[in-house]
N, C-alpha and C positions, 0 to 999 in steps of 0.2 A: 393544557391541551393534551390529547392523547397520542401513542404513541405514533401514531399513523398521520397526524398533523404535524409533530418532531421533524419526524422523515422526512413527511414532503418540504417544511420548512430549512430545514438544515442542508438535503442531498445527502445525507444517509439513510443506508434500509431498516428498517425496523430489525430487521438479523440482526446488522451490525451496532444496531443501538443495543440490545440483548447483549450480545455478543462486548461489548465495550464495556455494558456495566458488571458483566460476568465475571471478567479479568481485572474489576476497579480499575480499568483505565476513565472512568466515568463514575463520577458520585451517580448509586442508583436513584431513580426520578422519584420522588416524595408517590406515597398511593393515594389513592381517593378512598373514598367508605366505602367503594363496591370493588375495592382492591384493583383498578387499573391503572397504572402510570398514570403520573400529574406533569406534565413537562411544562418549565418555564422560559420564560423568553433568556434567560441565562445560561439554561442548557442546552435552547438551539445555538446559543451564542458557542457555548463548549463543541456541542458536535462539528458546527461548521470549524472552529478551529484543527479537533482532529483532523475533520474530512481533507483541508488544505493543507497543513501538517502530512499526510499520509498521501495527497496526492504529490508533492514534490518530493517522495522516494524517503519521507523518514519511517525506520521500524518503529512497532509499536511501542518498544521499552525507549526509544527516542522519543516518543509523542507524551510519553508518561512527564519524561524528563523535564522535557518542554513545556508540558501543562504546570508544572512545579514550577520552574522558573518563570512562566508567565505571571502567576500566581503569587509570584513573590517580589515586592516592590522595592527591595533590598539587593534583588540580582546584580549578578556585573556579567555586563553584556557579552563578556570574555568568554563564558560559560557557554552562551550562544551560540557564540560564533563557534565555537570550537565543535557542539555536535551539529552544525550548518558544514564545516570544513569535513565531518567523518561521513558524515551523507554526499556531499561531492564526492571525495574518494572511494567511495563504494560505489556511488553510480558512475563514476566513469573506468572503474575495473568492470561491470557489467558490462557497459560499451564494449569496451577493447574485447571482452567473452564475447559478445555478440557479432562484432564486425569479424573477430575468430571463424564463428560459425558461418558465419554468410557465406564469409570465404572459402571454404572448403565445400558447404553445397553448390556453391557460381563453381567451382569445380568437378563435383558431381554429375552438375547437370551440361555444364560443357561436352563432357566426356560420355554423356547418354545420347546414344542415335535416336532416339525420340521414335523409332518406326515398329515396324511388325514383327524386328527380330524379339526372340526372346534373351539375347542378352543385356543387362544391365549392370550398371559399375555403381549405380546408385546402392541396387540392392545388395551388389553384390558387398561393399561398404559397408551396410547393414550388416550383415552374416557375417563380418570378419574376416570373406577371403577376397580379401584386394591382391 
């Protein structure tokens, strides 16, 4: 199948399929005689793994990792779990960064008369003179 069948099959974009075998995070797709990608049902099976992989918040040198140990029938599940556990903790240090931020615009915008004057504490946060 062609690259544009991959994509629709897998839920990756054809960029990111480019882009995935660019960085060997993906054996590139065997070519045909008229040199376009040959994708097989193996490597929509690869993409979707990335795609699910990368949708619950692992980096791409984690998804590498992961395609190795998937790949390896010899793993100890220990390996696993352990970049499973470093992806929790980076995603809920982004939480706590983010409910950070929330916090302080819900104060922002508290503090903004929302009317016709022209002062604002939003902006004025912005420019540095609080």
């Amino acid at each position: 199948m062609n690259i544009s069948q991959a994509a629709e099959r897998s839920g990756v974009s054809s960029k990111a399929i480019r882009y995935y075998e660019s960085i060997n995070l993906i054996t590139p797709a065997r070519r045909s005689g008229n040199g376009y990608r040959d994708f097989s049902d193996d490597d929509v099976h690869m993409l979707r793994f990335v795609s699910r992989a990368r949708g619950l918040g692992f980096s791409v040198s984690e998804v590498a990792d992961l395609l190795a140990l998937y790949q390896d029938r010899g793993r100890a599940s220990a390996q696993v779990r352990g970049l499973a556990q470093g992806a929790i903790a980076r995603i809920e240090g982004k939480i706590t960064e983010l409910q950070s931020i929330a916090a302080v615009l819900s104060d922002l915008v508290a503090r903004c008369h929302g009317d016709d004057r022209p002062e604002c504490p939003i902006l004025d946060d912005l420019a540095g003179s609080r």
